[in-house]
C-alpha positions as a printed Julia matrix, in Angstrom:
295×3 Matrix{Float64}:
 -21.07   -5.33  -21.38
 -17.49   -7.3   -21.45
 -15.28   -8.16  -18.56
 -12.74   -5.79  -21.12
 -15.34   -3.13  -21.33
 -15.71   -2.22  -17.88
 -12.02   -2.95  -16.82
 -11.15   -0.15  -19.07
 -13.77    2.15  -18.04
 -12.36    1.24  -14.51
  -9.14    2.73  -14.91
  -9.4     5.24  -17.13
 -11.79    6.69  -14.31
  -9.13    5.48  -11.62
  -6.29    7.47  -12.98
  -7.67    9.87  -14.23
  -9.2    11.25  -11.08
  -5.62   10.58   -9.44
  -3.62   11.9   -11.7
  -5.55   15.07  -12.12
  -5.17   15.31   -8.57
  -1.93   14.97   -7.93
  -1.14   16.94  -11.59
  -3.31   19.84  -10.28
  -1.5    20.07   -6.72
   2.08   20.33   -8.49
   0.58   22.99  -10.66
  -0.91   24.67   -7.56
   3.06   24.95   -6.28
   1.68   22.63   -3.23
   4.48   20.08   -3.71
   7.12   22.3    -2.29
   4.97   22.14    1.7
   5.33   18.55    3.0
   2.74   19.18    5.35
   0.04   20.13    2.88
   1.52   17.63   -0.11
   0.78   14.98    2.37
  -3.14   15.58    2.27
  -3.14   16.05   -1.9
  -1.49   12.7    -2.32
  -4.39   11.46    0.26
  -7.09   12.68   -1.62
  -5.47   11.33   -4.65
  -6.08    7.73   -3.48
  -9.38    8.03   -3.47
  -8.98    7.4    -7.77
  -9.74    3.71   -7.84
 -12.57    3.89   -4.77
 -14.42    6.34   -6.83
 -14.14    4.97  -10.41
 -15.17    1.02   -8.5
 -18.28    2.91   -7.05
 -19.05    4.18  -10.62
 -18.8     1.19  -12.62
 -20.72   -0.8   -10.15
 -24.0     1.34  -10.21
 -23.84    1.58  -14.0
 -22.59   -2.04  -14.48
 -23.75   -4.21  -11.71
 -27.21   -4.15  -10.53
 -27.99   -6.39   -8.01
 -24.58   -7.2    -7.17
 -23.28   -4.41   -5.97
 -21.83   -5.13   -2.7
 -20.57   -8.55   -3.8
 -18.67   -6.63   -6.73
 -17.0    -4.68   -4.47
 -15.39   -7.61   -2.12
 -17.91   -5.8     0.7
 -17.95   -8.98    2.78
 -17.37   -8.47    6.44
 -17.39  -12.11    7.85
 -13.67  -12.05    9.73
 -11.93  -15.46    9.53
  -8.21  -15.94   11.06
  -6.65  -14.64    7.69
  -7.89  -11.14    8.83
  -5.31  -11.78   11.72
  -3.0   -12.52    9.26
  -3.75   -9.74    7.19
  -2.59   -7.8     9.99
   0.88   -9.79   11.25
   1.92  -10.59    7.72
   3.18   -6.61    7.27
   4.97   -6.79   10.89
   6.96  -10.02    9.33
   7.68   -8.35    6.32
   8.64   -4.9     7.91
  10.53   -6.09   10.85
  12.34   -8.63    7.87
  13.27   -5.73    5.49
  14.57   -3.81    8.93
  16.76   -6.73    9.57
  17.55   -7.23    5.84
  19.34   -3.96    5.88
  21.12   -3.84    8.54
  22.79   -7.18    7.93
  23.44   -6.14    4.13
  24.23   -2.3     4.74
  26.45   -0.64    7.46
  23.63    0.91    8.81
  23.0    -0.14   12.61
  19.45   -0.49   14.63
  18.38    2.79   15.49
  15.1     3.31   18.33
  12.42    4.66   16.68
  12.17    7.52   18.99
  15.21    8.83   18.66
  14.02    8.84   15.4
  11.6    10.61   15.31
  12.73   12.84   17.37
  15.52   13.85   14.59
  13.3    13.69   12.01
  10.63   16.28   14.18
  13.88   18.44   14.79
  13.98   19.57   10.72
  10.8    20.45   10.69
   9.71   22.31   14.19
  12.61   22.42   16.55
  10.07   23.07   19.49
   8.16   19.97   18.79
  11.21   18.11   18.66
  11.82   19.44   22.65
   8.61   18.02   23.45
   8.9    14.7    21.98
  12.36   14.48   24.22
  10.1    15.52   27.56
   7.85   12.59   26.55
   7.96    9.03   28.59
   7.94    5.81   26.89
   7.61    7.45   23.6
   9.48    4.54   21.56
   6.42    2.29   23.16
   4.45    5.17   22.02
   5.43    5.21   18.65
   5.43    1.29   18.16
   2.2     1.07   19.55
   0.77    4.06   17.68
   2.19    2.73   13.78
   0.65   -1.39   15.2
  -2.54   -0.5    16.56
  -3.67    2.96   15.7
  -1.94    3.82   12.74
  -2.77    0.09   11.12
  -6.49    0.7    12.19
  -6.96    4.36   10.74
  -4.91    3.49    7.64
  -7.12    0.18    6.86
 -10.22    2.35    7.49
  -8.85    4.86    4.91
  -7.34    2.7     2.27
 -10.29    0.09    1.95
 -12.11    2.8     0.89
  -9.65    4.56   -1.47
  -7.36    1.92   -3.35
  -9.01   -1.4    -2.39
 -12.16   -0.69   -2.79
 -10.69   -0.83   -6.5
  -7.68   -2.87   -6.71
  -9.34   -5.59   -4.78
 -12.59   -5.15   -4.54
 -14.01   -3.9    -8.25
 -10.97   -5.32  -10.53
 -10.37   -8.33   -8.65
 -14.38   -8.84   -8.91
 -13.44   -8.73  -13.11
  -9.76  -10.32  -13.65
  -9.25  -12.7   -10.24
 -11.35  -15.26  -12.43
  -8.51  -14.89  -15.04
  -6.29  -17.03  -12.49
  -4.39  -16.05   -9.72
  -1.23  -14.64  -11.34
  -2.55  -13.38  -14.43
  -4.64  -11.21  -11.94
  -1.92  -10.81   -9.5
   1.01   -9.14  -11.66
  -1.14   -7.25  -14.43
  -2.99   -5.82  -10.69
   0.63   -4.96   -9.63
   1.72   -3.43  -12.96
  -1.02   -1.49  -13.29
  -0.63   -0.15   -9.28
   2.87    0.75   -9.34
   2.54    2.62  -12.69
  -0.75    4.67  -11.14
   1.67    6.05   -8.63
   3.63    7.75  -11.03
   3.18   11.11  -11.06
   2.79   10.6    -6.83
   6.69    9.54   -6.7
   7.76   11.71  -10.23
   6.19   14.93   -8.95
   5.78   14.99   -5.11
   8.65   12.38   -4.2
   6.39   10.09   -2.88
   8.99    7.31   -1.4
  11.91    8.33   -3.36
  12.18   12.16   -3.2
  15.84   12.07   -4.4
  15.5     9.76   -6.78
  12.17   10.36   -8.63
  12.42    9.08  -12.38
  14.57    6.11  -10.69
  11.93    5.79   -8.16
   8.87    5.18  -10.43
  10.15    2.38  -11.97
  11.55    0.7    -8.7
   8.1     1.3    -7.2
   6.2    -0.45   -9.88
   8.6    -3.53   -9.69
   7.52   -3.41   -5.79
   4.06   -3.25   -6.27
   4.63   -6.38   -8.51
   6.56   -8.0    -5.78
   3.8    -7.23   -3.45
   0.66   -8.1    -5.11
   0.63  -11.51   -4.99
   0.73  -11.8    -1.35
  -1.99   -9.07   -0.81
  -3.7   -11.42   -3.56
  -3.75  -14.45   -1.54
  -4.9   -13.0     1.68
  -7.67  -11.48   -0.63
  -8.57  -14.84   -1.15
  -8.63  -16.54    1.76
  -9.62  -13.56    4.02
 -12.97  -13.36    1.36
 -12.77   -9.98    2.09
 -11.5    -6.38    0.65
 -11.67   -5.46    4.06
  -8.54   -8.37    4.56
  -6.77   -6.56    1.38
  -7.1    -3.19    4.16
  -5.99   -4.67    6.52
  -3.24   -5.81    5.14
  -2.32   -2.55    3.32
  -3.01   -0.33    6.26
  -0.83   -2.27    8.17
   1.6    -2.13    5.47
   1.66    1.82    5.5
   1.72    2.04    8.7
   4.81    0.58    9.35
   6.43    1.74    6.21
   7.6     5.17    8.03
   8.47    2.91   10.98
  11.28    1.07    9.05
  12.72    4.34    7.95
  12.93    4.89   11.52
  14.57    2.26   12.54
  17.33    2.08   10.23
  17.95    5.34   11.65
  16.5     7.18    8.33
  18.92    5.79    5.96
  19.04    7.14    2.63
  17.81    5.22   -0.82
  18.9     2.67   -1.37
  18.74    1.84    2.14
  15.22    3.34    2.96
  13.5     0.88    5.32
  10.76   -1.08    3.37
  10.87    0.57    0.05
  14.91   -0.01   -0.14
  17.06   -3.0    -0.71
  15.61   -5.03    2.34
  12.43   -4.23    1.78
  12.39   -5.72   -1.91
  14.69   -8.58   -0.43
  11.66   -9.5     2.31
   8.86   -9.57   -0.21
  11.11  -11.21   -2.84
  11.14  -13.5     0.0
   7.63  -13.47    0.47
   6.65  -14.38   -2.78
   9.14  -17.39   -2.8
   6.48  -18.42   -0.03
   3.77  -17.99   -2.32
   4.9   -19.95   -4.87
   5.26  -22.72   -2.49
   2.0   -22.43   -1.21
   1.09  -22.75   -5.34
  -2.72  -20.85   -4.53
  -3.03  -21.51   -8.46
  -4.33  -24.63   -7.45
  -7.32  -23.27   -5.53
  -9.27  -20.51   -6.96
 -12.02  -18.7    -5.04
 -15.59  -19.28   -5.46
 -16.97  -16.73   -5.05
 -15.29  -15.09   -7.86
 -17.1   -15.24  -11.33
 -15.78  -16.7   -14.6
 -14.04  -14.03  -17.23
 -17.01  -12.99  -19.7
């Protein structure tokens, strides 16, 4: 079967479990609770996991693991998979408050205004807590990076880099890179248009910002791909990522769009940045080997 074949199989299964998903919680009226919206849109990431596990037991016998970037051999680009989001976070923090009027705000005061809309009581016990900015810092670095990579290697990456950079990376680096990123910002749709997913004021607006920043970011989550050898690197990377996306929000002392820590104006500016880096580092050059040829 083509390299065509199967990519299309691959995400027509990928969004259509997702979208049917996050379609069937709007219908179900489960949009208007945050707390339980939170879980549908969590389930709904498992799309591209489920349609990579599919293809590769009907397409790739004997391969299986190696289709799905299942390689767990750490190198130091896993360590970079991890401090690469910090850079990029703590850049579009500083990004905005040099470009915006908006000041530095501690996370736990924070979150303790954010808690206070939701369950004033829980709000009085996050002020009776000690060191909880450390808390919360350490919480979105360590814990929340390692739970989130845990979850999102086996929902989006398992797909995005594992199965479908197994098919297109041999295509060449950028090819692979923005078609990935076009095709990942436009699967959220219906997550941002319907749920508010990043942009809940600004949903039509949203959808096509979001795709633009998937584009921005997919090069770099490309390149440690490559050089971590890994999907597990891609994970770690992205769980990092999320992790700390709430955390900007945070500490630009929740600041409305377009202002809205890593997914506003500094957060586009830092990976605008970090592609500039890219470039320079021209990974065209190099391709893996481990990747196989287009058919």
């Amino acid at each position: 079967m083509s390299t065509a074949t199967k990519s299309a199989i691959f995400l027509v299964i990928s969004f259509a479990v997702t979208w049917a998903i996050v379609a069937g919680g709007w219908a179900a009226g489960l949009h208007e609770n945050l707390q339980i919206g939170v879980y549908v849109l969590a389930l709904s990431m498992f799309g591209p996991s489920i349609a990579a596990v599919i293809c590769v037991f009907a397409f790739e016998k004997g391969r299986r693991s190696a289709a799905l970037g299942l390689r767990f051999k750490p190198n130091w680009w896993w360590l970079l998979a991890w401090l690469v989001p910090v850079l990029l976070s703590a850049g579009a923090v500083a990004l905005t408050i040099a470009l915006s009027q908006h000041n530095y705000a501690d996370p736990g005061a924070g979150l303790i205004a954010a808690t206070q809309a939701l369950s004033p009581q829980a709000a009085d016990q996050l002020r009776n807590m000690p060191y909880l900015t450390v808390i919360v810092l350490v919480q979105s670095l360590i814990l929340g990076a390692l739970v989130n990579t845990v979850i999102l290697t086996f929902s989006e990456e398992l797909g995005w880099r594992g199965y479908l950079y197994d098919l297109w990376r041999g295509a060449g680096f950028w090819r692979y890179s923005l078609a990935t990123g076009a095709i990942w910002g436009i699967w959220h749709a219906p997550m941002i248009y319907l749920f508010g997913h990043n942009y809940p004021d600004d949903r039509l607006l949203g959808v096509g910002l979001f795709t633009v920043f998937c584009i921005l970011l997919s090069p770099i989550m490309t390149l440690i791909r490559d050089r971590g050898k890994s999907v597990w690197a891609a994970g770690i990377f992205h769980g990092t990522f999320n992790a700390l996306g709430g955390l900007t929000v945070l500490m630009v002392g929740g600041a409305p769009f377009p202002w809205n820590g890593i997914v506003g104006i500094g957060g586009f500016v830092a990976l605008a940045l970090g592609l500039l880096v890219i470039v320079l580092l021209q990974p065209h050059k190099t391709a893996p080997t481990e990747v196989r040829s287009p058919a």
